[in-house]
Structure formats: C-alpha cells, structure tokens
N, C-alpha and C positions, 0 to 999 in steps of 0.2 A: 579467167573467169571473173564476174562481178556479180554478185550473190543479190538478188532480190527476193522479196517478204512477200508470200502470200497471206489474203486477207485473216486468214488466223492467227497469224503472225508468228511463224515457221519460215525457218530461212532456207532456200533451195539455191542450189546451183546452176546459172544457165547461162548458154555461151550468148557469147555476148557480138554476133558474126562470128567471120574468122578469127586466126589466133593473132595476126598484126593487129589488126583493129580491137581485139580486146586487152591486147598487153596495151595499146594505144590510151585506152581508154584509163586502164587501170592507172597508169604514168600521170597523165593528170592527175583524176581523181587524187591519187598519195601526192600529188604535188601539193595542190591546194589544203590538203589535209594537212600536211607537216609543216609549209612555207604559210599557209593563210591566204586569204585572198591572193588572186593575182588577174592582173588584169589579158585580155586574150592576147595582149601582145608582147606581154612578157612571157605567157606561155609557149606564143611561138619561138621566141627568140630562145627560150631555155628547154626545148624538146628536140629545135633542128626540124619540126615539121610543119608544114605550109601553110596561109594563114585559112585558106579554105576548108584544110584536113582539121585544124585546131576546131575552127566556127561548128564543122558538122560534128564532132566529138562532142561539144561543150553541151549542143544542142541534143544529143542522146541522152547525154550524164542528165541535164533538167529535167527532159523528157521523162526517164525511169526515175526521177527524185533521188540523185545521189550528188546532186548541185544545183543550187541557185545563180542566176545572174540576175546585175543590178547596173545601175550606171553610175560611174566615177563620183567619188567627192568631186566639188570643182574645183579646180587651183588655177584659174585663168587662165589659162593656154590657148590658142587658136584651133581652130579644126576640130573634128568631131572626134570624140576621147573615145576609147576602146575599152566597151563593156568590163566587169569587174565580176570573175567569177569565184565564189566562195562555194566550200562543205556545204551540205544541206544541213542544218539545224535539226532538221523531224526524223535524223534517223541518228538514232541512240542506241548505245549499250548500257544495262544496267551493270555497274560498278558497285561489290562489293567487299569490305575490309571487317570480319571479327574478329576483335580482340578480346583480353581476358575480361572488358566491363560493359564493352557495348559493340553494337552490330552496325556500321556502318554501312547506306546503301544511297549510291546516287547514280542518276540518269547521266549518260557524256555524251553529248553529241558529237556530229563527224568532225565539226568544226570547234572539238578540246574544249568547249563550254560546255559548266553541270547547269544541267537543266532545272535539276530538282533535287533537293538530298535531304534524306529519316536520319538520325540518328538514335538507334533504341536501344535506350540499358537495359544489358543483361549480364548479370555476373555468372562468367567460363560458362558461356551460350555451350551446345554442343551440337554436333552436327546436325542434325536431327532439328535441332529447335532453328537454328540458322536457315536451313532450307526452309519450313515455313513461315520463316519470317519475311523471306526473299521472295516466295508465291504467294502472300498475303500483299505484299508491296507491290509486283507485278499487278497482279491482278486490282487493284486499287487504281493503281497510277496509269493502266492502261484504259480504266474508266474516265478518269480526272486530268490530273496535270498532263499525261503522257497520250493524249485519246487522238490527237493530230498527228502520232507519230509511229513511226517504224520503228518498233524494237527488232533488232538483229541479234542479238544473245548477250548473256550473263559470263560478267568475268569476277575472278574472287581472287583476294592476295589475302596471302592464310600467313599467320606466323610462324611458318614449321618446312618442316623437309617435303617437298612436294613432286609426285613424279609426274611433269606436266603434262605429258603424252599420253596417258591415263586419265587423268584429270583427280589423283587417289593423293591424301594425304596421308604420307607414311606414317610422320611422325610432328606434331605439333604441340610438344608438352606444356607450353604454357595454359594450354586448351582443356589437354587432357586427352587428344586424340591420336589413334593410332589405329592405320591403316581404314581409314574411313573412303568411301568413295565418294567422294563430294560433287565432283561434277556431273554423276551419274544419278544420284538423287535428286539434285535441285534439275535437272533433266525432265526427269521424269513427273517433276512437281508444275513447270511451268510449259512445258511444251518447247523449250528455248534450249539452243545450244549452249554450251556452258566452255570456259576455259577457265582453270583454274593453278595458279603461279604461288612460287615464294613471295612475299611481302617488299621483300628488303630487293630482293631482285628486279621485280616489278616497278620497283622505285627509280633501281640504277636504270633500267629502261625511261622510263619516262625524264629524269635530271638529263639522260645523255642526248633524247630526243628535243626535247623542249625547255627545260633548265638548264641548271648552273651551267652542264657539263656539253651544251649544245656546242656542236661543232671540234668536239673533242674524240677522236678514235681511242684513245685505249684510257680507260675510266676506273678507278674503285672507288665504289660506294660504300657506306657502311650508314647505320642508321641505328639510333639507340630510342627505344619505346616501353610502351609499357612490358612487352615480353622478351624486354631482354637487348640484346644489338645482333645484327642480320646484315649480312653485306651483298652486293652483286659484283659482277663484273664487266666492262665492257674492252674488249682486244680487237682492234684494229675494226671499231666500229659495231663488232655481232658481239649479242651477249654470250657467256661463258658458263652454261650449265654442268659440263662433266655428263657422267656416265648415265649417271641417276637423275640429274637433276637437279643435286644439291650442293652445287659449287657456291660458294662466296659465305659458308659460316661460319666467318670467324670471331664471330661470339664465342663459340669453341674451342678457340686455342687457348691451349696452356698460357699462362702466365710467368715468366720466369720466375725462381723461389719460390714460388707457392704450390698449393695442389690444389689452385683455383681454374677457371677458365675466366675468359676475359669480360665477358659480360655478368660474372661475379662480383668482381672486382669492380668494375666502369658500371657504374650500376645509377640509375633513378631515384633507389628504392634506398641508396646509402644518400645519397645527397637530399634525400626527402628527410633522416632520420637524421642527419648533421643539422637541419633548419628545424626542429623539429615541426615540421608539417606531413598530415596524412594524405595530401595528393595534390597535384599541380599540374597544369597546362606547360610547354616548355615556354611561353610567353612570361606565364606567373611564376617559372621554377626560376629564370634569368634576373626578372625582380626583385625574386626575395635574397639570391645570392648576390644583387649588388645594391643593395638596402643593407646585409647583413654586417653587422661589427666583428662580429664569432671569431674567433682564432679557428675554434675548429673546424666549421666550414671554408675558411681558407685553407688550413690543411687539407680536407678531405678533398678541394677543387683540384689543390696542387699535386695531391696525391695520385688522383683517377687521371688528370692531362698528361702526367708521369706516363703511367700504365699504356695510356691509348697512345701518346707518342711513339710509344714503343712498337705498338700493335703496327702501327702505321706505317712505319723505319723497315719491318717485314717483309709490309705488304707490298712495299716501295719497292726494295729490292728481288722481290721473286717476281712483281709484275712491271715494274720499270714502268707505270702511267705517267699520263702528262697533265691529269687531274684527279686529286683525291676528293669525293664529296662526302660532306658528314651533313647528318639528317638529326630531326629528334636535340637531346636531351645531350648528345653528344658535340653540336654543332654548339649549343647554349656553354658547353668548359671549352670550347676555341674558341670562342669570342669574347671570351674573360681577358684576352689579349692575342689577340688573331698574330703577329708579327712574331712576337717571342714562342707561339707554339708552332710555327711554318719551322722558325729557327730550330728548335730541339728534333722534330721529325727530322730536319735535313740532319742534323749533327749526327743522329744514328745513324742513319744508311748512309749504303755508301754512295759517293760526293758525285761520282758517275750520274750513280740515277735521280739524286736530287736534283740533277741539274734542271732548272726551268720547273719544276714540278711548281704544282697551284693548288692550294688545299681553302676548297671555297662549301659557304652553306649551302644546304640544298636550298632553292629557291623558289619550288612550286607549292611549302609548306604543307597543308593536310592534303592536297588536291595529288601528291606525287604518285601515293599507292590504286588511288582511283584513275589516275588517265593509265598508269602504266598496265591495271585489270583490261582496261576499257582497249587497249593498244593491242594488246595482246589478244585480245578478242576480234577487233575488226579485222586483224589479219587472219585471224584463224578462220573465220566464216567468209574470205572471198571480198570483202570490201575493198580490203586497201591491199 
C-alpha cells in the first residue's frame, strides 16, 4: 500500500496496482527515504530490477508526489548521467516532543529535513493544552509555511510509558499524566492520523537508522533530559518494545546500595545544583563543567560516570550490543573523557561482551526525538 492525501488532508489507503508493483514501489520510495538520493542507476543495480521497470516506478512515485527527480551534480564524466531521484520534500509529518517546560513541534519531511519548527513554553503542558497547541500549529502552518505541502499525520515522543498500539499514555510522571489517550484527542482535533511512542525509544530508532548507531543491528540507547533518562533498544536491527510497550526503562533500575533508581542518581538536576546553575542546554551544562575549578563538581562528574558505568556494564551484559548510544546530559559526563569511561564500562561486564563494544554520542542532537516521531509515523500511515 502507499498512502495518499486527500485535499483535506486525510490520509487514505490505496493500492497502488498490484501487490508486485506496489511492494515495488514501496522498496524504492524507503530506499531513497533512508539512503537519500540515489541516482536511477543505482537504483537499479540495488533492487535487481530492470532499468525500464525502475524508470516506470520513479515516474509513478513523481507522478502521485512522493518523489522528485532532478538531474545529476556534474562530476565530468562522458555520456548522459542518470537522473537523481530524491523523497519529496512537500510531504511532511508534524513531529512532536513535550516535555516538562516546553512543547516542541516540527514539520519532517520524506526526505529527514525539518521544514519548520515552534518551540512554545509551557510549564508540565498537560495533555489537553498539548493537543491544542498541535491543532493551533497544524492549522497555522498548513495556511503558511506548510500550504505547498502534504501533511500525512502527527507523531509525538512523550517522556513516559506509552502503549503505542493505542496511541494511550499510561504513565508519564514527569508530566503528571496517566492513562491519557493522546493520540486519540489530538486525532480528533486535527483530522490527522496520530502515532504516538516513548521519547527515549523514538530516539534509539532514529540514532539506529540515521545516526551514531547507523549500520549497527543490536543497539542501547539511553538518553538523559530534562525528565529524567529513558532508554531504547535495538536487537538484531528491530526495535524492542515488550509486552506493553515499555521496554528500555532503565532510568528505573535500582542502583546498587541505595534505594535510589538510576535516573535519581545520574541526574541534571544534581549537576545543575553542584555548578550552582538553575538550568542549562547540554551545550551550556558541558561549558560550565569544563570552565569549573569546584572540587565538588568534579566529584559529583566522577561520582554519576561511576553510577551510569555501572548501569551500562548491565545493560552490556543482559544485551551483548555492538553499540551503546548516550543522548542528553548523559553523553555531556562521557565526554569528560570518552577513553577512561569506554574503559570502566568494559571492566564491569563481562570481558566477552565487551568485546568490540562502541559507546558513541548520539549524533542527530535535538532533531533525534523528532525524525524518530516522524519515522514511526510514515510507517504507520503506508508511506514507507
């Protein structure tokens, strides 16, 4: 199936031909979409099918607006170079992230570029105020910036326990919410199909697809923010939700000796009160900890890389990955010395599963929780 927009802009389902020729199409289209550009004869040569069958495909996909062609940069070569097909730009999902200060909301088109992005304080938004902030923005942006374009539906990374086949958040306490049906309200507000994920999961999708963790089948994530640290999973390439939904929280775990949990402990909100500063970007929190003289903010560094090393030595050996990614405020105490913290993770677990293991930043910075909304959305409506 490959989902196209009626002019109200309501996504439907419609075959696309037969079933060869729409998994056909589909193949492309997620090629270009995850690889980027490709030219039609690299298409051909990476699908195995004929340069005639690619040409009529490429030319349907423009056709319906779910790809552009262009012709080649030049690089001098002889002979006539083989058109260059890209995502369509005009068709977008709105991507959004609230957290406990403010409501982030951007447009991501097919082609992993934010179109457009609000960001509007609110302090602990609640569900209710978030959906009207998301069908005030739709309806704005589909007058304005967005009025050339196909919106296909709304994705949302919530910081909380999410059961994403519902679209319902169980439990998101940095919010304040529990058992909210979120993607069934902002639904109802915009006309738009809605999917709605963990934050931290959403994340480990998008690092594993497009960042650090690109090219990597079995991945943990972890990410430390303003609401705490939230991890995902990826195993042998598919993400790892469990039963519910709510795999990868190991902000949750206990902390040895204490009757702490881990995101207690590994905290922001203690590294913000060692510098004495009331809030920080991880840009400005990295600054002010390598400006700092403090005895005690070097304790309290060395103290939380202690703790997460540990978390990490865990996670290593219950999941044996071939990449750990840290996100957030968490990535900012590994990089206080990237080498001697690789070394203490390996020294806990065991020597087995450290082996080759790679503990890298995430790399898509704030954009991670938005493509991974946005990813999770195109799939879910038939795009990709």
């Amino acid at each position: 199936m490959v989902a196209s927009t009626e002019p109200s802009g309501t996504v439907v389902a419609r075959e696309a031909g037969d079933g060869v020729r729409a998994r056909n199409l589909a193949r492309l289209l997620r090629r270009v979409h995850l690889e980027g550009p490709q030219s039609r004869a690299q298409l051909t040569a990476s699908t195995g099918l004929n340069r005639s069958t690619v040409a009529d495909l490429v030319a349907e996909l423009v056709t319906d607006g779910w790809a552009i062609e262009r012709d080649p940069d030049p690089v001098g070569r002889v002979g006539r170079p083989s058109p260059v097909v890209e995502a369509s730009p005009q068709t977008v999902v709105i991507a959004v992230n609230p957290e406990v200060d403010a409501v982030e909301i951007a447009a991501v088109d097919l082609a992993r570029r934010i179109a457009v992005r609000e960001r509007i304080d609110a302090k602990l938004p609640s569900a209710d105020e978030v959906t009207a902030l998301v069908a005030d923005v739709v309806s704005r942006w589909s007058k304005g910036a967005l009025s050339g374009s196909r919106i296909v539906g709304i994705g949302v990374a919530v910081p909380g326990l999410v059961r994403q086949a519902a679209g319902l958040v169980r439990n998101a306490p940095h919010l304040g919410w529990v058992d909210e049906p979120l993607a069934a309200s902002i639904a109802a507000a915009t006309g738009l199909p809605v999917s709605v994920g963990n934050d931290a999961s959403l994340g480990a999708l998008a690092e594993h697809l497009f960042g650090a963790a690109r090219g990597a089948g079995d991945v943990v994530y972890l990410n430390g923010g303003p609401s705490g640290i939230g991890g995902g999973i990826i195993v042998q390439g598919s993400a790892v939700g469990g039963v519910g939904g709510y795999a990868g929280e190991f902000g949750q775990n206990r902390v040895r000796g204490t009757e702490s949990v881990l995101e207690d402990e590994v905290s922001r909100a203690r590294l913000l009160d060692a510098l004495g500063l009331v809030s920080a970007d991880d840009a400005a929190l990295a600054e002010a900890i390598a400006r700092s003289a403090s005895e005690a903010v070097r304790a309290e560094c060395q103290r939380q890389r202690g703790i997460l090393a540990q978390a990490l030595a865990d996670a290593v050996n219950i999941l044996n990955p071939a990449v750990v990614v840290l996100g957030g405020f968490l990535a900012v105490l590994a990089a206080l010395d990237p080498e001697a913290f690789s070394a203490e993770v390996a020294s806990l677990a065991m020597a087995e599963n450290g082996e080759g293991l790679r503990i890298l930043p995430a790399s898509l910075a704030a954009d991670r929780l938005l493509l991974g909304a946005a990813e999770v959305t195109f799939s879910a409506v038939g795009v990709i």
